[in-house]
N, C-alpha and C positions, 0 to 999 in steps of 0.2 A: 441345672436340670432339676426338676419338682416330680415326682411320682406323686398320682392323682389317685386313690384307691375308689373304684366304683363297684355298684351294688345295684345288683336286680336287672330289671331291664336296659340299666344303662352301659352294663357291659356288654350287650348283644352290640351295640350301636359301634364299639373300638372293638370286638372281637377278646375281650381280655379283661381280668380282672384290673387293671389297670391300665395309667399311660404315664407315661414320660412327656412334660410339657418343658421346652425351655424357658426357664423362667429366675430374674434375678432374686433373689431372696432378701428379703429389708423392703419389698414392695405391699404394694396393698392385694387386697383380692380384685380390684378393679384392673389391674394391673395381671392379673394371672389370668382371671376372664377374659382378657384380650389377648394373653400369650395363646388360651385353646384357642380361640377364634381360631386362629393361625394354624394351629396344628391336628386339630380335630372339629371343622364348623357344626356337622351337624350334632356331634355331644353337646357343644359348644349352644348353641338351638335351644338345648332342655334347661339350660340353666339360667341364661341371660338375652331377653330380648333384644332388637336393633340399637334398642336407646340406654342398652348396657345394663337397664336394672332387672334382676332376679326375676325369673317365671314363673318359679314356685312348682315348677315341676321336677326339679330336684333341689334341696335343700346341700347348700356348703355349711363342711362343719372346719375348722379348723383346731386341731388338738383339742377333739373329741367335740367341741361347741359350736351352736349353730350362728354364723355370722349374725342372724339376725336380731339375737341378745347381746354380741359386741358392739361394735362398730359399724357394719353391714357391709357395705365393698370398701367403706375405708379401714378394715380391720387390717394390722399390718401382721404381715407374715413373717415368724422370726426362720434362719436358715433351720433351724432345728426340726420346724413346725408340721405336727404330719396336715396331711389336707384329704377329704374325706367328699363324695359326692353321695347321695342318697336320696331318693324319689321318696315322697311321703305315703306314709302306710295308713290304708284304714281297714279297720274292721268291724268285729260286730261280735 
């Protein structure tokens, strides 16, 4: 089991600052993308379109960084690893 820490409007959507996904640890983020599918679709929705890649409507960070400076869905996830969801901010 993976706890998913969300932020902002993305907690309204699971009701909670988090969620518990099952998910094996030593996989990729492509790989946990699909475990929400399963267990939360419409979170699941903000993050990763039909064809599986990133929406950009919320940004995955895995221990603190944004996949998109790793490996992007094939970043591996160590069991230790926190994993982090976050809508991008703008302001002014």
């Amino acid at each position: 089991m993976t706890t998913i820490k969300l932020y902002a409007n993305l907690r309204e959507i699971v009701g909670g600052a988090s969620i518990d996904v099952p998910f094996e640890h030593g996989g990729t983020v492509r790989d946990l993308l699909a475990a929400l599918r399963r267990a939360s679709p419409a979170l699941a929705e903000q993050v990763a379109g039909p064809n599986g890649e990133l929406t950009g409507l919320a940004h995955v960070f895995v221990d603190g960084r944004n996949v998109k400076w790793l490996d992007g869905l094939d970043t591996l996830i160590e069991p230790d690893a926190s994993i982090d969801l976050i809508p991008p901010a703008a302001g002014g």
